[in-house]
N, C-alpha and C positions, 0 to 999 in steps of 0.2 A: 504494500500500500504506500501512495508516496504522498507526501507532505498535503497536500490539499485535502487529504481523507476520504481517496477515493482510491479504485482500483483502476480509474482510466490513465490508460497511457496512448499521448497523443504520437502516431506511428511516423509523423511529420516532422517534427520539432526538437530544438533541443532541449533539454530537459534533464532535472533533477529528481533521481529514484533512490531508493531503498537500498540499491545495490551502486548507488555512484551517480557518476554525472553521464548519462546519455546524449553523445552528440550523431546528428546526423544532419546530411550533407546529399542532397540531388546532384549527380554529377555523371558523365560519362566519360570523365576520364579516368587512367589507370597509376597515375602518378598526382594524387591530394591527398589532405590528410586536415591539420587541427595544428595551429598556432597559439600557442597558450601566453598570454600577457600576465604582468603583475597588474592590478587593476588600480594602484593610488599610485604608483610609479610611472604604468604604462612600461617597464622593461621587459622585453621579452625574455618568457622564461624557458619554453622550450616547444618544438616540434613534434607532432602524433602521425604519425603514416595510418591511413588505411591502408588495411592489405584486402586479399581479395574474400576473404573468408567473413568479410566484415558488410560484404556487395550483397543485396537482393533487388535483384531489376535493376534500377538507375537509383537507387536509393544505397549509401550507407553508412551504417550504424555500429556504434562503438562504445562500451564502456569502459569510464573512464574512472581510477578510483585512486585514493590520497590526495586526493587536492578538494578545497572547500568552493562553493560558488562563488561566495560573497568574496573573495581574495581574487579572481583571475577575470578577466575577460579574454575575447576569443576573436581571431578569425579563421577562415579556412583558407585553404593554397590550393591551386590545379596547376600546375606544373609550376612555372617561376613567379606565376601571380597571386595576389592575394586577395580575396574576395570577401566580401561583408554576410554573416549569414541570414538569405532573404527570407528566413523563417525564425528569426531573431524575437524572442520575449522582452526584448528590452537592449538596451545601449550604456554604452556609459557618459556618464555625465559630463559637461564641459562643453557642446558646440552651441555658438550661439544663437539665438533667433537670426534667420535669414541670412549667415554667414556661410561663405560660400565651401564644399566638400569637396577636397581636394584629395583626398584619399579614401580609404573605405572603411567605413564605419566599425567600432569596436566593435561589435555586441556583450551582454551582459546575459547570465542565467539569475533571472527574477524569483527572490526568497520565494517560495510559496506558501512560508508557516504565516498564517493571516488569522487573528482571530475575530471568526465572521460572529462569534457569539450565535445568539437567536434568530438571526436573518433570515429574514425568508421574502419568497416574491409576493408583491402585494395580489399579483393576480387579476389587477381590474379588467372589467369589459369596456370595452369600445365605449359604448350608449352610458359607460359612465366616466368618459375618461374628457381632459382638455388638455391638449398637446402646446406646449411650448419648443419651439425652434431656435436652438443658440450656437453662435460661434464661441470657441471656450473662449479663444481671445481676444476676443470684441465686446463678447458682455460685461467682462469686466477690468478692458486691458487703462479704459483712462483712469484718471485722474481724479474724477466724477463720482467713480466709483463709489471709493470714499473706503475700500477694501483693502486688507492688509496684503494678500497674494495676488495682485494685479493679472487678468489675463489666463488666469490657471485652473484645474479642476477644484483647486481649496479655494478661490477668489468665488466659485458658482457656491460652493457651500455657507459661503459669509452672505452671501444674497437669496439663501433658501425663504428666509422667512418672507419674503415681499415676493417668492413664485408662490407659497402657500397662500399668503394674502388674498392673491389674484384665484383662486382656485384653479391653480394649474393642479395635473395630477403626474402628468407625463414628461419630462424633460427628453426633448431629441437633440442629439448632439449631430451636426455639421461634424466632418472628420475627422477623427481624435484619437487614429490609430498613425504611428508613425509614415512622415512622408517629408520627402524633402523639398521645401517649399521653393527654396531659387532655383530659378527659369534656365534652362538651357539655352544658348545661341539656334538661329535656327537648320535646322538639316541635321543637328547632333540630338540624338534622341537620350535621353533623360536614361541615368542608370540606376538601378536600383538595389544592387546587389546580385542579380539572378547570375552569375554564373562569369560576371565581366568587371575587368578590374580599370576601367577606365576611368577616369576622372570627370565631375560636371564641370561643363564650360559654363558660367554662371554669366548672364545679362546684368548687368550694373541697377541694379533698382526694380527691377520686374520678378516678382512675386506668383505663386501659384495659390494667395493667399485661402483660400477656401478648401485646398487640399482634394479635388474630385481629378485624380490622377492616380498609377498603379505606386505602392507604399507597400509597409511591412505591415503585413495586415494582423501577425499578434503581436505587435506590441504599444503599447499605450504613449501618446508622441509625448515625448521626454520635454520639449520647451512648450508645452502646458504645463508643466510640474512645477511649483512653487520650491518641492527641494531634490536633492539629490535617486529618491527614487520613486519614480512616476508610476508605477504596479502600485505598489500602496498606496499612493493619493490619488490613484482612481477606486480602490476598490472605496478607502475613505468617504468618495462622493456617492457611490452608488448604496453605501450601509446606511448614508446620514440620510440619503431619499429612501430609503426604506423605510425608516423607524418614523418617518413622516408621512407613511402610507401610498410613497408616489414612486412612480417606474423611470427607469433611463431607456431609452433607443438609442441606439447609435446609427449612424448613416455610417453605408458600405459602399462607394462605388469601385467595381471589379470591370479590369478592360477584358474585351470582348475573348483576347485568348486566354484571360487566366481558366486552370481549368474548372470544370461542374464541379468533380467531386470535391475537390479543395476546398469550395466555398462552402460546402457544408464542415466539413473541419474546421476553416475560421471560425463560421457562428459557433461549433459546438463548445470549441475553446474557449470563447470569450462566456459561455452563458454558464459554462463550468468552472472556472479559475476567476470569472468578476461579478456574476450572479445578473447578469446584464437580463433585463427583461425586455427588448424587441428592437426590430432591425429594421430598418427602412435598406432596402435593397437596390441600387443602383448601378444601369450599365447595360449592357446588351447580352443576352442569351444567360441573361440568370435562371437557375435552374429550378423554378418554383415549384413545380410537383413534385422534387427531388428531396427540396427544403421542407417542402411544408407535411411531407409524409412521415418524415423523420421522426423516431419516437421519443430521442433524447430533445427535440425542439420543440415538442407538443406542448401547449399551452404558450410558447413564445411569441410573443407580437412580429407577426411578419408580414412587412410594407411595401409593397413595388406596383408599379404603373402597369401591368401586365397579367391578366390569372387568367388566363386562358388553358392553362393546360393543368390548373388545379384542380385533384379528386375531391372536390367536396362532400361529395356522398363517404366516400373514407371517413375525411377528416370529423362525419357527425360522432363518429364511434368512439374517440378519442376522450370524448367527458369533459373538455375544455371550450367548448360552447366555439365562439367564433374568437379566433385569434390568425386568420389571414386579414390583411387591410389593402384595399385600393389607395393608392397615393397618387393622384393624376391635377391635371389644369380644368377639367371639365365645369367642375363646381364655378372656379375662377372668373370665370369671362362671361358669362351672361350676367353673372351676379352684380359684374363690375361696370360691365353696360346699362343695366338696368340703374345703377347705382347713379350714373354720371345723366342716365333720362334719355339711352339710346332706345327708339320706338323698336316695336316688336319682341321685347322680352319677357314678357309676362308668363307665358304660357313656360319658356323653359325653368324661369325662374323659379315657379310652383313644380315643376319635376323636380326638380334639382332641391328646392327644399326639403320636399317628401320623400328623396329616395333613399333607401337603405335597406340592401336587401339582408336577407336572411342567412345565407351563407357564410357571409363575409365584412367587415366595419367600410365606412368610408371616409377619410380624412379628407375636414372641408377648409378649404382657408381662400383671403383675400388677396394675403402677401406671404411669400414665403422665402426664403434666399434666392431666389430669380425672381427679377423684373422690379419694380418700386414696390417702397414700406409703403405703409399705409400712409402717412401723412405723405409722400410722393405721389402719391396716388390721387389726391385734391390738392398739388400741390404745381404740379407739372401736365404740361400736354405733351413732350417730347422728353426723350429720355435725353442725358446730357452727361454723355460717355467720355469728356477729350482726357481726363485726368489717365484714364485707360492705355493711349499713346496707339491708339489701332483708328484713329479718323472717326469715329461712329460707326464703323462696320461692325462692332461687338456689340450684342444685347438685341434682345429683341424691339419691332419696331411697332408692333401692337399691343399696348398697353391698358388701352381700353382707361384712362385716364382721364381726367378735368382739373382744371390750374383754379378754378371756381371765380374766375375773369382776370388773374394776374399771375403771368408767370414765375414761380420763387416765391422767394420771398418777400415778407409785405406787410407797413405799417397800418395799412389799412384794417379798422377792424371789424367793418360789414365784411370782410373775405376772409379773413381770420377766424370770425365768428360761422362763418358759415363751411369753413374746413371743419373744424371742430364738429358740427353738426352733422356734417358727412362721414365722418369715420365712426362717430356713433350711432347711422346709419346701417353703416357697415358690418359693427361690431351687434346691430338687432339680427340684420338678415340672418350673418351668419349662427346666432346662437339661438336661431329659429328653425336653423334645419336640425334634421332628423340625424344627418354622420354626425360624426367626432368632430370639433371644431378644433382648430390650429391657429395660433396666431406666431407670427413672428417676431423675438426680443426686439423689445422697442415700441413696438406699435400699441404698446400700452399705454403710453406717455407719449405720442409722436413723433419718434426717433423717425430723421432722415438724414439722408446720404446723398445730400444735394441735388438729386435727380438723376443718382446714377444709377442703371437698375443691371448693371453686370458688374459689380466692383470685385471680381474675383482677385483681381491682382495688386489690390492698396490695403497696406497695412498704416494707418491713420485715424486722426479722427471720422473723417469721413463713414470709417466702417466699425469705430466704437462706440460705443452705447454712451450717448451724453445724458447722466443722470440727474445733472438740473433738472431737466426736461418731468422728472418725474414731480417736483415741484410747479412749473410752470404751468403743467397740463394735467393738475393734479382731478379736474372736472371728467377727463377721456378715462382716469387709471376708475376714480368713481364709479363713473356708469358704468365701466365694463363690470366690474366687482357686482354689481345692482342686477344685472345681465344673468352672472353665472348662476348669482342665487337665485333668481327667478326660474332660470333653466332648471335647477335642483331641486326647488319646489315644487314640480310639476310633473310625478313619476311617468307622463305621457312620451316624454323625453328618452325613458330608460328600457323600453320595451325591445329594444334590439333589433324589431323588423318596422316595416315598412308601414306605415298607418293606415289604418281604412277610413273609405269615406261614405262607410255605412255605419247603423246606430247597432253596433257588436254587441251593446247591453242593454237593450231594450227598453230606452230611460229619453229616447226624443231626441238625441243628439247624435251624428257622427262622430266617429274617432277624431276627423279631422276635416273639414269644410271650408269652403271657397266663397268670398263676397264681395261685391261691389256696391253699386248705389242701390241698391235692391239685395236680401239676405238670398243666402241658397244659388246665387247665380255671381257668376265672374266674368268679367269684359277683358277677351285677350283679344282684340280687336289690335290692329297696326300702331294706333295710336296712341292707347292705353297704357298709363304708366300708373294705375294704383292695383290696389285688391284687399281684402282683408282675409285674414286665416286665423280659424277658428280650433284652437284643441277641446277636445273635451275628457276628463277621466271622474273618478267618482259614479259614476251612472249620473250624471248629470250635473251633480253638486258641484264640480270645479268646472269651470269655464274659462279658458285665457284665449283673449281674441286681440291680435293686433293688426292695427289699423298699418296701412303701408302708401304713402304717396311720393313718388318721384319725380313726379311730373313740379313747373313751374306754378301752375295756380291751384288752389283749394279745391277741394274734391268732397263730396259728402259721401259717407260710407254707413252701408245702414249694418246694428247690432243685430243678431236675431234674439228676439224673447228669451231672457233667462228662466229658470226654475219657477215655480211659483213661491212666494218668501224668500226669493234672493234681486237683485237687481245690481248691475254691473257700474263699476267704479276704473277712474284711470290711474294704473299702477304708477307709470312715469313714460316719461314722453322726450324725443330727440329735442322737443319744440319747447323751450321755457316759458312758453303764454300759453301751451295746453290746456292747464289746470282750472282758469278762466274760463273754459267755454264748455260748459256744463251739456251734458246731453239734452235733447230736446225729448217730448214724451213719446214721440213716433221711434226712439231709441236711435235717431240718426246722429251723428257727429262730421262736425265739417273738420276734414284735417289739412293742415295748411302745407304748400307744396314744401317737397324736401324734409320729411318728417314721417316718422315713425312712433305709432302710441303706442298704449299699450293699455289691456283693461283684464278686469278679472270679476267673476260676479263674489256680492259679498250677501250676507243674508239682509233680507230691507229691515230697518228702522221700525218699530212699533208703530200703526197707524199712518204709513205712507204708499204708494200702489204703486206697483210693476207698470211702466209702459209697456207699449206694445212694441211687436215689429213692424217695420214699416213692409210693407204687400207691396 
């Protein structure tokens, strides 16, 4: 049994057992072997040959014994070269953010005695989870921050209490598995270890800052790490999200040839050696019915743009309910058209609210690390890439955006005010649909990035989280907070499929209903920018109906009849004069353009009468 308190041995990696130190080594040649370092001196201390007895297929393996992990690091040789192990647990310490790799990486064999104590995964479902999207070092690389580990996986843990604030459950990390962020010259292809002992030609200033390139996919990136060993201050963050009832993802993107079965090896390493609870999966010919059938991943949160070729019918068998997720743009762009009052979205919009199917979650969001934050998003009509050094040919050029009449920034505070309005627009739609909602670090507080909506390659303010912002915009971090709890109050939310929009309980009401100026009926007419959407749970007793207008002028939306002894009140509203314009007795309400209400029935008052619906 080796140090983690398990019997798995990863047949890949190198690694520490019971019996020594296991190195292995993918190689076809007949002359390599294992360079062993002092690891606080960096002297080399001596040379291991494999021999051939040591060879299975292109793999091999060797124990190694008298010598401690934590005293050596390693590389490997194939003939007179020296090679970085591309399946390396970790590195040593010392190279600095974005400095350039002029030779090949030490690797390091990561303690694995960790005490996880009581840990365990929190196991949430979908239909109860809200996903947070963070760069480790942008959420909290400034100054802003106000954290003592700037930039690092211990810097997210000093800012756990303000993701629990928000009712996040889920933390997703952007790439946080080792990769070398400076940029190659071009026509010299980026090395990585795999087999080549060449050096990066490094571009003076040009960054891979997002990290969605091929890396070392077990090992946790070292310049995240606030100290000397980065395996433990990640396992650190993922223990302290535990004991706070909430999950980590990690984003994987794997290029097109790494191989299928590999990528099941990564996840299974990381979800056994960090207790890591779900994966957003990224890159081309990833192997989802491969992944997701897998026993030792079952119950694991698995995210990709792609399930086409997933056994759902299998995975019912499993006793983990639904833990595949769709992660796509679809949600994105009607919502965001509808949003800015482009005509004909109505009809997709109300799909796209209601869908969720049964099989499987779907993560919903507005902004996400492609294309503008959300305050870019009412901020900009054009994206504004020069910082890039690529002309404006990087990023996308459909944004489906509004500057809400000025481009940037602006003293103005009718457009100020009415940004503000819009993202809390934003943040109703989204936490009106039926998926998993997503927002991006920042857009809680209206973090932007000047209008750049591909910043993969700037390490700056531009792409740090400016934490005044949470101050200044303390009204957006409000209502979003007002938002989730409403969503949580409302077990209609939690049901995991798809709503109906028949009365399931035999109580007068649909699961879920469609209205315009007239109850029971909805106008997705070309022109029509409102509707109202009605949940219902309780057998009738809870009613939440929100009013929805994006159009420019006032629009009356009729209520339908509530219960008999209850009568429908306005929860809170995009619109600060809401509160003011009391329902009429026909139950109709005018909602002023660009505005989102919200109502919910409460029981009537002693001695006052139910209006009616308007016919």
């Amino acid at each position: 049994m080796n140090k983690n308190g398990t019997n798995y041995i990863f047949p890949l990696i190198t690694q520490e057992t019971d019996d020594g130190l296991r190195f292995c080594l993918e190689n076809t040649a007949s002359d390599c072997g294992i360079v062993l370092y002092d690891r606080a001196s960096g002297r080399e201390l001596k040379k291991i040959a494999f021999e051939p007895g040591d060879r299975i297929g292109n793999l091999y393996c060797k124990t190694v014994t008298g010598i401690r992990a934590s005293e050596i690091s390693y590389l490997y040789y194939s003939g007179s070269s020296k090679i970085s192990d591309p399946r390396a647990t970790g590195f040593a310490a010392g190279r600095e953010y974005a400095s350039p790799v002029n030779e090949p990486l030490k690797a390091v064999i990561c303690d694995s005695c960790y005490d996880w104590g009581n840990d365990a995964h929190p196991r949430l479902k979908f239909e109860d989870s809200f996903y947070y999207l963070l760069h480790v070092r942008g959420f909290t690389k400034s100054p802003s921050s106000g954290v003592k580990a700037k930039g690092t996986y211990a810097g997210i843990i000093e800012k756990l209490d303000h993701l629990v604030s928000l009712g996040v459950t889920t933390v997703e990390l952007q790439p946080a598995y080792e990769f070398i962020e400076t940029e190659c010259k071009p026509g010299i292809e980026p090395v990585y270890g795999y087999g080549s002992s060449k050096p990066l030609q490094v571009i003076p200033g040009k960054l891979n800052y997002w990290g969605y390139k091929p890396g070392y996919y077990y090992a946790p990136k070292a310049n995240y790490s606030s100290s000397s060993d980065a395996s433990k201050e990640f396992k650190d963050l993922v223990k302290e999200l535990h004991k706070r009832g909430m999950e980590l993802c990690m984003q994987f993107y794997f290029a097109p040839d790494f191989p299928e079965s590999e990528v099941l090896e990564v996840l299974r390493y990381w979800v056994i050696n960090y207790h890591v609870d779900g994966f957003h999966l990224m890159g081309m010919n990833i192997p989802m019915r491969l992944v997701s059938s897998d026993s030792l991943l079952a119950g694991t949160k698995l995210l990709n743009d792609h399930l086409e070729n997933v056994d759902f019918d299998s995975l019912k068998e499993s006793g983990f309910g639904r833990f595949v997720g769709s992660y796509t743009d679809d949600f994105r762009y009607p919502l965001r058209r509808l949003l800015k009052g482009d005509e004909g979205q109505i009809s997709d919009t109300l799909s796209y609210l209601r869908l969720n199917p049964e099989n499987y979650g779907r993560i919903n969001f507005f902004s996400d690390y492609q294309g503008f934050t959300m305050m870019d998003m009412v901020s900009f009509d054009r994206k504004h890439n020069e910082e890039n050094g690529e002309d404006g040919r990087d990023g996308s050029d459909y944004n489906f955006s509004w500057n809400c009449g000025e481009e940037g920034p602006t003293r103005k505070k009718k457009i100020k005010d009415l940004r503000l309005r819009q993202i809390k627009n934003a943040y109703s739609l989204l936490m009106l649909s039926a998926g998993t909602p997503l927002i991006f670090m920042g857009d809680e507080f209206g973090n932007s990035q000047n209008g750049n909506n591909n910043p993969y390659c700037i390490d700056s303010p531009v792409t740090w989280l400016d934490w005044k912002n949470l101050k200044k915009n303390s009204e957006l971090t409000d209502y979003l907070k007002e938002l989730v709890k409403l969503r949580r109050s409302h077990k209609i939310f939690s049901l995991g499929r798809e709503l109906y929009m028949i009365d399931t309980e035999n109580c007068g009401y649909p699961e879920m209903s469609y209205h315009s100026d007239t109850a029971y009926r909805v106008s997705c007419e070309y022109y029509s920018r409102s509707f109202g959407i009605m949940y219902c749970e309780d057998k009738g007793e809870s009613l939440l109906y929100a009013a929805v207008n994006m159009g420019w002028d006032s629009k009356v939306l009729a209520l339908p009849r509530p219960p008999k002894g209850f009568d429908w009140k306005m929860k809170f509203s995009t619109d600060p004069e809401a509160a003011n314009s009391p329902l009429s007795q026909e139950l109709e309400k005018t909602i002023p353009g660009r505005t989102v209400t919200f109502f919910e029935t409460v029981k009537t008052p002693a001695g006052s009468k139910t209006g009616k619906a308007k016919k």
